[in-house]
N, C-alpha and C positions, 0 to 999 in steps of 0.2 A: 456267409460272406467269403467268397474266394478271396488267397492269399498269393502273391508269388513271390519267393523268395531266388534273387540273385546272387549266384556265391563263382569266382573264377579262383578256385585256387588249388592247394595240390590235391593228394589224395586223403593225407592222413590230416589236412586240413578240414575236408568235406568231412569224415567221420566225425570231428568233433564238432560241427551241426548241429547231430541230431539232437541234443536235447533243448534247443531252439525250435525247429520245426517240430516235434513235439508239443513244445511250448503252442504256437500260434496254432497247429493242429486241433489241440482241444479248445482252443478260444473259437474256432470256425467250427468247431463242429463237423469237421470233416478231413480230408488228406489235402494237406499243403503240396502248392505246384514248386519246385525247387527247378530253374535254372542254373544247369552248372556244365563240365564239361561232358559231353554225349559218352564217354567213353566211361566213363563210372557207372553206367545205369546198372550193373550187376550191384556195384554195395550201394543205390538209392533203392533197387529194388529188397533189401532187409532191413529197409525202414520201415516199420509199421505206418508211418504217418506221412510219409512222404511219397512223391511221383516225379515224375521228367516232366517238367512245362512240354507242353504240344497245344496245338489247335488254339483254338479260343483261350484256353487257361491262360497258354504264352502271351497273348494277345491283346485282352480283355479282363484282366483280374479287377478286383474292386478295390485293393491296395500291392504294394509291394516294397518289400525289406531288403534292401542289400547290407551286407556284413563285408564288402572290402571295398576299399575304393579306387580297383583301377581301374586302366581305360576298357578294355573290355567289359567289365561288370557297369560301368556308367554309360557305357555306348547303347548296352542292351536294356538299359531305364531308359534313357529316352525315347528308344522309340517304341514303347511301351504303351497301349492306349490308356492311360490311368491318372487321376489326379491327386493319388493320394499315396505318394511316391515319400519313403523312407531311407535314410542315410545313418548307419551306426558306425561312430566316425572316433578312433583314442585323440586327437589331437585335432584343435579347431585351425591352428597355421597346416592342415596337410589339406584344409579344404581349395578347391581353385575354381575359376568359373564356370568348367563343367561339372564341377556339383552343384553348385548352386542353381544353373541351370535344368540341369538333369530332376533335381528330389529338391520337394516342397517342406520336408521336414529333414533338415540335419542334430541326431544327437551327441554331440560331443561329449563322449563321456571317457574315463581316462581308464585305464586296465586296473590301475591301484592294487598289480600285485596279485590277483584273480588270474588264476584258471580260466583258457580260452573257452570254454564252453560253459563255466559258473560267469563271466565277464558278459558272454553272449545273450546268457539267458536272466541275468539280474538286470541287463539294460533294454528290456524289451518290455517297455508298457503296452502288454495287450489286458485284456478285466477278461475274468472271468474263469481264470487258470489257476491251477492248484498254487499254496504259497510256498513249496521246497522246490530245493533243486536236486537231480541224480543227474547221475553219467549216463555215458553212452550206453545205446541198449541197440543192439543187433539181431536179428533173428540168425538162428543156424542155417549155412548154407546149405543144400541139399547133396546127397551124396551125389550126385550125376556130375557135379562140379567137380570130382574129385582129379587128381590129375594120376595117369595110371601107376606112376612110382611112390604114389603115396602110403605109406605107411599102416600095413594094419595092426602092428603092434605100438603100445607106447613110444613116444619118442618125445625129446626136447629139438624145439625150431632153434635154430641159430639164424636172425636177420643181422647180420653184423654193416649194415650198407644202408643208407638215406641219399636221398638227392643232394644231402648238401657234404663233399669228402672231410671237411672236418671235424666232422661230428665222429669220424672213425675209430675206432681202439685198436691201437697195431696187432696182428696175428701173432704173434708172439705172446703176448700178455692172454690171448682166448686162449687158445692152445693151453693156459697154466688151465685157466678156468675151467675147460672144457674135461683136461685131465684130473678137476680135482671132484668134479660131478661125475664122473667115470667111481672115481673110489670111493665116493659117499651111495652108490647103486643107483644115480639116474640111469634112465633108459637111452638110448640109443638118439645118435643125434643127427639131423636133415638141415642143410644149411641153404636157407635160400636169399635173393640177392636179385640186385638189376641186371639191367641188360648193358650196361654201358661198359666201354673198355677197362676201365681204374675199379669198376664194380667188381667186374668178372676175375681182375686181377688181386683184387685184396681176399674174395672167398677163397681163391684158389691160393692162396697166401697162407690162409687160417687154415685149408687143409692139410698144405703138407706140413706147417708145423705143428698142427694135431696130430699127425701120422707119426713123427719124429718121436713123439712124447707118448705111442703108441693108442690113440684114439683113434678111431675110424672116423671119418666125417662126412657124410654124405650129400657131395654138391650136387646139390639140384637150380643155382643161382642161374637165372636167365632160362630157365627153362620154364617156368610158370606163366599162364597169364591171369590177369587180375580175379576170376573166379575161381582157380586153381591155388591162387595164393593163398585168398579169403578162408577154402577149404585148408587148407595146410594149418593157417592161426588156428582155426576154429577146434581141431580135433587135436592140438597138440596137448601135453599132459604140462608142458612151462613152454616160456618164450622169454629166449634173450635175445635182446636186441639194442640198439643205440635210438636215441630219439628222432622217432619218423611212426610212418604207418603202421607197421608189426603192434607198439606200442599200445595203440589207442584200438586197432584193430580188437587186442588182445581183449582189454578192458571192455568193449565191448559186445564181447562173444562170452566172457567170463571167465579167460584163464589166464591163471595167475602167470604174471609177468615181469623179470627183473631189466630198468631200462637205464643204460649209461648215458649221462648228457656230459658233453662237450661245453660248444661256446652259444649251446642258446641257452634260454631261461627256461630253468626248471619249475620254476613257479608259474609261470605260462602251460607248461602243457603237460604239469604230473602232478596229482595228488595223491600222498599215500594212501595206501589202507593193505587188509590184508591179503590183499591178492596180487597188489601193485607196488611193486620195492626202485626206490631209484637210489644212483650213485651217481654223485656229481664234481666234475671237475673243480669247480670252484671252489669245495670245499678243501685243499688240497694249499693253496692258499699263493699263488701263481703270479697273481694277477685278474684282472677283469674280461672274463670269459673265456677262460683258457681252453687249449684241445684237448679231449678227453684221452691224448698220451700220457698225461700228468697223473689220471688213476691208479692208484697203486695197484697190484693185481689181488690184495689181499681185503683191499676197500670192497670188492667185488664179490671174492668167495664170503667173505664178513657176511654180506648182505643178500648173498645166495644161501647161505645158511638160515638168514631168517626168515628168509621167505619158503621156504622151507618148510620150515617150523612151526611156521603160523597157519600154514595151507594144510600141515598133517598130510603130508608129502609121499603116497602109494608108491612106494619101492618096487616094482617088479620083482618076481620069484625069479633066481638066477635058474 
């Protein structure tokens, strides 16, 4: 039974997907069609179980799941040829009457605190799927993606930049961190980042005060594109970063990654373990949702330590 799954949303939002399309994958017995936006087809393509709806699939599926509910992801169910049209909905006031128009099955079911991709895959009654849940799972990009300044010795990624700016940690505060991964013998560190102006200006922020505190930091921000990024997580030896793509990317690919949250919910889109360390503003004790300026610098090295520790952390030979 063909599946098509509708999803409009960002990038490191579609990574954490996969272990839904997964999910329905092995209930059909074959690769799930994922509608999403045309420009991700590089990371749909290291989905094992996933595709880009086209042709007939787009057209013609025998059911179809959307996981958000705006205008775009509901414009594209309706005109859908299907009648067995699915709505995974946290709150039953955010439904309107193009949902209920659009999808014959609305579930409202609530986050309760779940991990968007444990959330995603526990609210998906399909029969005949395994009963646990894992994480993201990525296949390695291939080296051809690689971008030509990439690194062929060890190094630590630095994504210090998400789509959303207050998720940021001022340069000032990396610069400590970066200087203190420096004297514990991490390797050498690539800083990469959006294309936007406030993007371009915070990496280049974290450089020269890396410079100042004598670290070298190598901006490569705005200079990637999305399969060039993918290779960058993929072959890094750690990734720091704030919560966004890098993040889930990491987890994905398998290396270990420490990630700062700001003002969104860390229980939404991190679960520890040992290869995945987070620090979070709210612990800090602020206020509700504070920006992750409020981090101590030392919350950070604290937990760059442990993660560390736990990974059995290959020093490079100086």
């Amino acid at each position: 039974m063909s599946r098509l799954v509708i999803f409009h949303k960002q990038l490191g939002d579609t990574v954490l997907l996969e272990p839904v399309l997964r999910k329905h994958a092995q209930a059909s017995g074959g690769v799930v069609d994922l509608l999403c936006p045309p420009a991700f087809e590089p990371l749909i393509s290291l989905m094992s179980c996933a595709r880009i709806a086209s042709g007939r699939r787009r057209w013609l599926p025998d059911s179809v799941w959307a996981y958000d509910w705006g205008g775009r992801t509901t414009r594209a169910a309706v005109v859908t040829l299907c009648r067995d049209k699915h709505l995974l909905i946290p709150n039953g006031e955010w439904l309107c009457l193009r949902h209920r128009l659009g999808f014959q099955h609305h579930h409202v079911r609530s986050y309760q605190d779940r991990h968007i991709s444990r959330y995603f895959w526990e609210e998906t009654p399909v029969p005949g799927t395994p009963g646990y849940f894992s994480h993201v799972r990525l296949e390695m990009p291939p080296d051809a993606w690689a971008a030509s300044f990439a690194a062929k010795e060890p190094y630590v990624l630095l994504n210090p930049v998400s789509a959303w700016r207050r998720k940021s940690y001022d340069a000032a505060k990396w610069a400590e961190v970066l200087s203190y991964a420096r004297e514990i013998g991490l390797p050498r560190v690539l800083m990469s980042g959006g294309v936007d102006k406030w993007q371009r200006s915070h990496c280049a922020e974290i450089a020269s005060a890396a410079k100042n505190m004598g670290v070298l930091v190598e901006d490569v921000s705005g200079c990637t594109n999305l399969k060039q990024f993918m290779h960058l997580v993929s072959r890094a030896a750690l990734v720091l970063c704030v919560d966004g793509a890098a993040s889930h990317l990491a987890r994905g690919f398998g290396v270990p990654c420490l990630t700062i949250f700001g003002p969104s919910y860390r229980w939404m889109w991190h679960e520890q373990d040992t290869l995945n360390a987070a620090v979070d503003a709210s612990e800090a004790g602020i206020g509700p949702r504070p920006a992750a300026f409020f981090i101590p610098v030392q919350s950070v090295i604290d937990a760059l330590n442990c993660l560390v520790a736990s990974v059995q952390f290959a020093v490079p030979a100086a």
